[in-house]
N, C-alpha and C positions, 0 to 999 in steps of 0.2 A: 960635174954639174949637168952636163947636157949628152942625151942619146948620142953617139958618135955615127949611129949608121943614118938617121934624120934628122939631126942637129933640131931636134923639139928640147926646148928648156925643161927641167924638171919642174923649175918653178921659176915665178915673176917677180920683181922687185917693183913692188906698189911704192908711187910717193903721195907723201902727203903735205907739206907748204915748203917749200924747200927758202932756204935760209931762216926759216921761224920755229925753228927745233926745239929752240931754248923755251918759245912761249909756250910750247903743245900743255906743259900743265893749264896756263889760263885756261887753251881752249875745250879740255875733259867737262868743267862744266855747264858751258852751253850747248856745247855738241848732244852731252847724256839727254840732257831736258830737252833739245828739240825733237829727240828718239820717244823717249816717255812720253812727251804731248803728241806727237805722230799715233805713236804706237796705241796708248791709252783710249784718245779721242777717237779714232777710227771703230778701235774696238765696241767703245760705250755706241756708237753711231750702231753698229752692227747690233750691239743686244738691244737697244733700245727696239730698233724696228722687228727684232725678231718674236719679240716679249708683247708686244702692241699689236692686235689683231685690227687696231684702225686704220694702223700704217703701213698693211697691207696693200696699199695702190699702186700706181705704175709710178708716180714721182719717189717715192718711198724708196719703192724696192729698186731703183734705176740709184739711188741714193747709195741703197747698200752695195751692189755692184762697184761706185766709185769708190768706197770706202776698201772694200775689200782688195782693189787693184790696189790705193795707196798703201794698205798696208802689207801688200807684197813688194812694194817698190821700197817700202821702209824695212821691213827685214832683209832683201838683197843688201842692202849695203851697209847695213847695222854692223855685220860680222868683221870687215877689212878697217872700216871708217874709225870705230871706237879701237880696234885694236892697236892701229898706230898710235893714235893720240893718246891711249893710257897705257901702253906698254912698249911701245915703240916698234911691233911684229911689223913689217910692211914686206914679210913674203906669203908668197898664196900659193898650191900647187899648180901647173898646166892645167888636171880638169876641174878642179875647183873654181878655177879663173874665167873656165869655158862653161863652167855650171852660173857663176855669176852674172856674168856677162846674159847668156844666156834668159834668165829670171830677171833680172832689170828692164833689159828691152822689152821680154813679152810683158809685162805688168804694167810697163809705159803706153804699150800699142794697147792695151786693153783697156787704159785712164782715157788716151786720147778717142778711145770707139762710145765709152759709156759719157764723155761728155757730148758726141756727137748726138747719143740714143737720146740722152736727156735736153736736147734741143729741139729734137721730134718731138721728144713729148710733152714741151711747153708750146711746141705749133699746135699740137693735134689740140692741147688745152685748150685756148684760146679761140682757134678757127672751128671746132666745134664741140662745146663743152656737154651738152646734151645728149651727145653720144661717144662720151671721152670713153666712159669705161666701157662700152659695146668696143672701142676699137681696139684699146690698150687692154685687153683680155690677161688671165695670168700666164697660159698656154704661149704666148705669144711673148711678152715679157721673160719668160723664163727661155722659150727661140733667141729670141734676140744675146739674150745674157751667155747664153749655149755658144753661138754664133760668136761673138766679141772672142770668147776663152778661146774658139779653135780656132780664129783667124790667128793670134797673137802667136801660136804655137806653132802652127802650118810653119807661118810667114816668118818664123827665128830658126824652125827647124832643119834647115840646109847649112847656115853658118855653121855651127859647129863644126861638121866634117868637111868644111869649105877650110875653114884653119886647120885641122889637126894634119891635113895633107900637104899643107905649106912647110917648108925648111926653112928656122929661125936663125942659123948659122951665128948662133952666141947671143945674140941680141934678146936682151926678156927686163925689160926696164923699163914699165908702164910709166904714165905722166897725169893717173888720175889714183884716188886712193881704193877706187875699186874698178872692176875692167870692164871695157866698152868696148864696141867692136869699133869704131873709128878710130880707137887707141892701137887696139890689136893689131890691125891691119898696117900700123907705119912699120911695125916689126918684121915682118919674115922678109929676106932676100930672093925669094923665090917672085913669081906673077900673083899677084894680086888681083889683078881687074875681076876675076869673076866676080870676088867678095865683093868689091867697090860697087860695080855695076847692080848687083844683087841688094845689096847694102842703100844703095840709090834709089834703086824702085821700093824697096820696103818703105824709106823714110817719105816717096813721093804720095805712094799708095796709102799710108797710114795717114801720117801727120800733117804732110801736106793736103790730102784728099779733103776729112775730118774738118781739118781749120776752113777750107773754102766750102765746106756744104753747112759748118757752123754758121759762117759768115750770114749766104745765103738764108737760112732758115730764120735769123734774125731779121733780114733786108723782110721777109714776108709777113715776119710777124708785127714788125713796125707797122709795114702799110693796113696790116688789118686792123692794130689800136689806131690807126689814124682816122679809121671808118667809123670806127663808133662815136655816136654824138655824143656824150657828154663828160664830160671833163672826168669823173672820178668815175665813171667805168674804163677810161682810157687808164687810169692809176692802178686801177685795182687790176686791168690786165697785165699793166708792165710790174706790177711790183711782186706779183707773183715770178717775175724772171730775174730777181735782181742777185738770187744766192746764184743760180747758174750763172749767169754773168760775171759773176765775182768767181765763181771758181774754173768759169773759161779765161780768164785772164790771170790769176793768178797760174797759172797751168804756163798759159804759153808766153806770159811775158817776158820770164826768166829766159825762158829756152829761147825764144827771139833774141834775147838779150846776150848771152851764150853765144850764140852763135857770130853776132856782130862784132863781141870783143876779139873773138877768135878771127875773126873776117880781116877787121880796120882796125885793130888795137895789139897789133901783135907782139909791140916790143913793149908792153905794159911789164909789172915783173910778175912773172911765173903764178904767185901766189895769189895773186889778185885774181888771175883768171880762171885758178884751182879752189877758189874759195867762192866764187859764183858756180863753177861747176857742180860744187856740195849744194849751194843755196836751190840751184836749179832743182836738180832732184828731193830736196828735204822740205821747199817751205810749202809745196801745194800738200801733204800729207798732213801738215800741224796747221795750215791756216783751212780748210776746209772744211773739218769739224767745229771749226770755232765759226765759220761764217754765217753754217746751217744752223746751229745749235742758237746764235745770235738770231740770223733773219726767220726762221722757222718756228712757230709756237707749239707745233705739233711735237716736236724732236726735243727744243725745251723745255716743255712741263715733261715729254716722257724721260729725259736725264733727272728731271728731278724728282722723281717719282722713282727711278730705277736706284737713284742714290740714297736716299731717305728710306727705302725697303730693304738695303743691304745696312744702313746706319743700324737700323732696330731688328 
């Protein structure tokens, strides 16, 4: 099973709820349907705005951007996820593992950049909307969009051959049902800290950065709806932010959430904290389509409009 001159596994042994083996038929079909409504919605988000030459703007296209990260973050882990639960497969190759790994993370750092881009560009809305589209150009838009995809890449692209260099000496027994590098990393007997250290500034630099310049650009945009005098242009300013707002929390509430059961919660059992780990990466994919498609009348009549043209 394993290289004897670098002790590299051939392959990993993925789990998926460990003592609830017996239930895995229950869970085939919620798991499929939250894949189908990930997958599906994203996609309609995508043709909708590609198809509509109206919804060619910066809120739009900064739209499709997040759709397109979610729906790489839903195919990463479509492959390992469903294959346990409907066939029971829970082995992966080494670089399969590293190719997963790999694709999860960048598609994450790219959600977490496109929801920061789309906080800029409800400031820049707001703080001056008479010169939104002078600023939000498409040139620009399409930099930014460029910018997100090559940081995500740059910034994942070292791990790889940061593990394939480590010695697993037998150990290849993941603890999630598809691979993460803070998984990877409790495995090899060798030194780690480069990963770790590495691994730390990517997640301060990303997700950390992101969240507190999110933050921020909200604290600013409050105080400008606070300037305006009169009651329903202060509405109609914040109600324009309210799908972003809903898909910045649903984004990082889990993953806050994630992380504190893992923190303070540790002798929880296994499957509890394996099964918010799925939730963490699956529900911003299926609820984000449904928030915009809900708070947005632009993107709703163009779903209905795109469904009713394939109907006939």
């Amino acid at each position: 099973m394993f290289n004897s001159s670098q002790f590299t596994p051939k392959y990993f042994v993925l789990t998926g709820l460990p003592d609830l083996e017996a239930l895995y038929p229950w869970f085939v079909l919620p798991f499929c349907s939250i894949y189908i409504v990930a997958l599906l919605g994203n996609s309609l988000i995508l043709a909708v705005i590609k198809r509509n030459a109206s919804l060619h703007q910066p809120m739009y296209l900064f739209l499709a951007m997040l759709a397109f990260a979610e729906l790489g973050v839903s195919a990463s882990t479509l492959p390992t996820v469903l294959s346990i639960f409907l066939f029971g497969a829970n082995e992966i190759s080494f670089e399969a593992c590293i190719f997963q790994m790999f694709c999860i993370h960048s598609f994450s750092i790219m959600e977490s950049g496109v929801l920061l881009a789309m906080s800029v560009d409800r400031f820049v809305a707001i703080y001056n909307p008479l010169r939104y589209s002078a600023i939000l150009t498409l040139p620009r838009i399409a930099t930014t969009g460029a910018a997100l995809g090559l940081r995500s890449v740059m910034l994942m692209f070292p791990l790889p051959f940061l593990l394939k260099r480590l010695p697993f000496c037998g150990h290849n027994t993941l603890s999630h049902s598809y691979c993460l590098h803070s998984d990877l990393i409790q495995l090899p007997c060798g030194d780690t800290r480069p990963n770790s250290i590495l691994g730390l500034c990517i997640v301060t630099s990303t997700f950390g950065l992101d969240s507190l310049l999110i933050v921020v650009s909200y604290v600013l945009i409050l105080y400008m709806v606070l300037g305006i005098t009169s009651g329903e242009g202060q509405w109609k300013a914040l109600n324009t932010c309210v799908s972003h707002i809903c898909a910045v929390l649903v984004y990082y509430v889990p993953m806050i959430s994630v992380a504190l059961v893992h923190r303070f919660l540790k002798h929880t059992l296994p499957a509890v904290r394996l099964l918010l780990a799925n939730i963490y990466l699956l529900v911003p994919p299926v609820l984000n389509p449904i928030i915009y498609s809900v708070k947005t009348k632009q993107i709703r009549q163009g779903l209905i409009q795109l469904l009713l043209q394939r109907k006939y």
